[in-house]
C-alpha positions in Angstrom: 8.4 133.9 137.1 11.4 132.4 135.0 13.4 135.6 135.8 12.8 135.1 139.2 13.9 131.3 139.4 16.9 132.1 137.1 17.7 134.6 140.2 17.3 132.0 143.0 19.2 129.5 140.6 22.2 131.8 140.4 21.9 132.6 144.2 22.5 128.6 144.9 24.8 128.5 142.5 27.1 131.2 143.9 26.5 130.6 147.3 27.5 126.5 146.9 30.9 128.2 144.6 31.3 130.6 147.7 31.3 127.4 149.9 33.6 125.1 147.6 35.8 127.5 148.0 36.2 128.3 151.7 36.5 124.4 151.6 39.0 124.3 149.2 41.2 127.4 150.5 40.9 126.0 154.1 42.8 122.5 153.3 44.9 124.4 151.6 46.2 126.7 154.7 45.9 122.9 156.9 48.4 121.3 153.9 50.6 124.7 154.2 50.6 124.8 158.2 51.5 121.1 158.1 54.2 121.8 155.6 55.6 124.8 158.1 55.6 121.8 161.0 57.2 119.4 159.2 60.3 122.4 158.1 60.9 122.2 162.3 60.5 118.9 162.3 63.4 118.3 160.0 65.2 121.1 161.5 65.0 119.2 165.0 65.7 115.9 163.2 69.2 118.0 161.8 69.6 118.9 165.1 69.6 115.6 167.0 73.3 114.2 165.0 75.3 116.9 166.3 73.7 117.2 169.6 74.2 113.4 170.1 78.0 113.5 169.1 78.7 116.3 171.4 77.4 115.0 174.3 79.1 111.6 172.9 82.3 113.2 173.3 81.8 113.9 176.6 79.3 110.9 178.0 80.8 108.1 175.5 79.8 105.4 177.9 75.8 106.3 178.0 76.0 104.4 174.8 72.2 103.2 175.5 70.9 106.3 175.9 72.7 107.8 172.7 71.4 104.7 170.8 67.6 105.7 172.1 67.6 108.9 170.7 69.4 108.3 167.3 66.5 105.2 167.0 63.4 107.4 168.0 64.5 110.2 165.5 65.3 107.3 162.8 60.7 106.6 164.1 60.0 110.3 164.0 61.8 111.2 160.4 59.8 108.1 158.9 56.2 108.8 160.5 53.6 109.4 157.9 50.5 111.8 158.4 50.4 113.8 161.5 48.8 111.7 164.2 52.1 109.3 163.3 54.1 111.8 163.6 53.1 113.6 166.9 53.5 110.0 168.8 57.1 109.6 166.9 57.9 113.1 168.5 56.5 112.5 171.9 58.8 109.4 171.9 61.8 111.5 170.3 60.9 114.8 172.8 61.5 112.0 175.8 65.1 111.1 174.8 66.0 114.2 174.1 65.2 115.2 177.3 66.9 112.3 178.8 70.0 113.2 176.6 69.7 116.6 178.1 69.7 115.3 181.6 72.8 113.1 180.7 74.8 116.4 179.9 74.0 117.8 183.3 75.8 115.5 184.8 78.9 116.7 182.6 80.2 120.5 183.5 82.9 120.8 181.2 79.8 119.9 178.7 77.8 122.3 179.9 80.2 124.8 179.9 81.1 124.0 176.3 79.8 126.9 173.8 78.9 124.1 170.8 76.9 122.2 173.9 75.4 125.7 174.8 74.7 126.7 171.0 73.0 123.5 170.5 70.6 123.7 173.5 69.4 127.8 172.6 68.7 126.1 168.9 67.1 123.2 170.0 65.0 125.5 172.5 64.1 127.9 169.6 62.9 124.9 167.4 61.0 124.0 170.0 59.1 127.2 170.4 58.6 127.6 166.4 57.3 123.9 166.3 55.0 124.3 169.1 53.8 127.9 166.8 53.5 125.7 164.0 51.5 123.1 165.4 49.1 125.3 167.4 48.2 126.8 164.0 47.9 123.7 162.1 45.5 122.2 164.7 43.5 125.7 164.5 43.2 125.4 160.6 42.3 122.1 160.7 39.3 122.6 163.9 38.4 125.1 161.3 38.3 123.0 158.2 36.6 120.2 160.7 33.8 122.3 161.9 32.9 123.8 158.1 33.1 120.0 156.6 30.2 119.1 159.4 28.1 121.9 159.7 25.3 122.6 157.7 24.5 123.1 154.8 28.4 122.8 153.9 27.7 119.6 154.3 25.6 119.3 151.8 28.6 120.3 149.5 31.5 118.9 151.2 30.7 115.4 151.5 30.0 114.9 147.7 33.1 117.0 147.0 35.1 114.9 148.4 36.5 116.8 151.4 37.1 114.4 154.5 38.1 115.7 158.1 42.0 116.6 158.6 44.2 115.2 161.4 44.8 116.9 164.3 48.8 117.4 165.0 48.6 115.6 168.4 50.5 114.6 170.9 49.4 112.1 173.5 50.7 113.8 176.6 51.1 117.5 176.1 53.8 117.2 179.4 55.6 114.5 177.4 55.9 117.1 174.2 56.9 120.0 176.3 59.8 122.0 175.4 63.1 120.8 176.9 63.9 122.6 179.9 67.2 123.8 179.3 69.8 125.5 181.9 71.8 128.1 179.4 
């Protein structure tokens, strides 16, 4: 009889290790796949500076519209967590496009190779943020989903381990790619 308990013991026991650490290695992907947005974030938020006095040189009078973008990247780069940070980059995708509408009404700009260079990175950043953030959400639906169901939950909730952000962003149209003519 006190073989057999000191079995089922060491079944719970394993089993809630087993658990505590799916737990524990899926925040850690969510933390990583956050980290792997936020290295495209910053590489759009590099981007932005150069992009902006290029098309300055060319549209120096669409001052506003210059202004708008430098301030909504100033929002994104300071936007804490990731639901902060997906409405910052709705706000900063908006101007950016509206930038890139402004250079379409320059030819020599759009002609220009730095103009041209500019756009192809901004469109890859695009595609490797919109990667990034798919599989961030997916980890963290994953993370979610384990926290809550049962019996995790029975080992989750005293460990600690509290539901993740999702990486949204309000409008998926608003976060779109820039459509770009190259």
């Amino acid at each position: 009889m006190g073989l057999g308990l000191l079995v089922v013991g060491g079944i719970v026991v394993l089993y809630l290790v087993l658990v505590f650490n799916g737990l524990v290695r899926l925040r850690m992907l969510s933390h990583n796949a956050y980290a792997d947005i936020d290295v495209q974030l910053k590489r759009r938020h590099d981007l932005i500076p150069t992009l902006v006095a290029t098309v300055q040189g060319h549209a120096g009078y669409e001052k506003g519209t210059l202004q708008a973008v430098v301030e909504a990247r100033n929002s994104a780069q300071k936007a804490i967590g990731p639901a902060a940070a997906g409405s910052a980059e709705v706000a900063l995708g908006g101007q950016v496009k509206q930038l890139l509408a402004i250079a379409e009404a320059y030819p020599d700009l759009k002609a220009g190779q730095s103009f041209l260079s500019l756009q192809r990175s901004l469109v890859e950043i695009e595609d490797h943020l919109q990667q990034s953030r798919r599989y961030y959400n997916a980890v963290v639906r994953d993370l979610n989903t384990r926290i809550e169901q049962f019996p995790a939950v029975l080992v989750a909730a005293p460990m600690g381990f509290k539901p993740a952000e999702f990486f949204g962003l309000e409008n998926e149209s608003e976060g779109a790619v820039p459509s770009v003519s190259v």
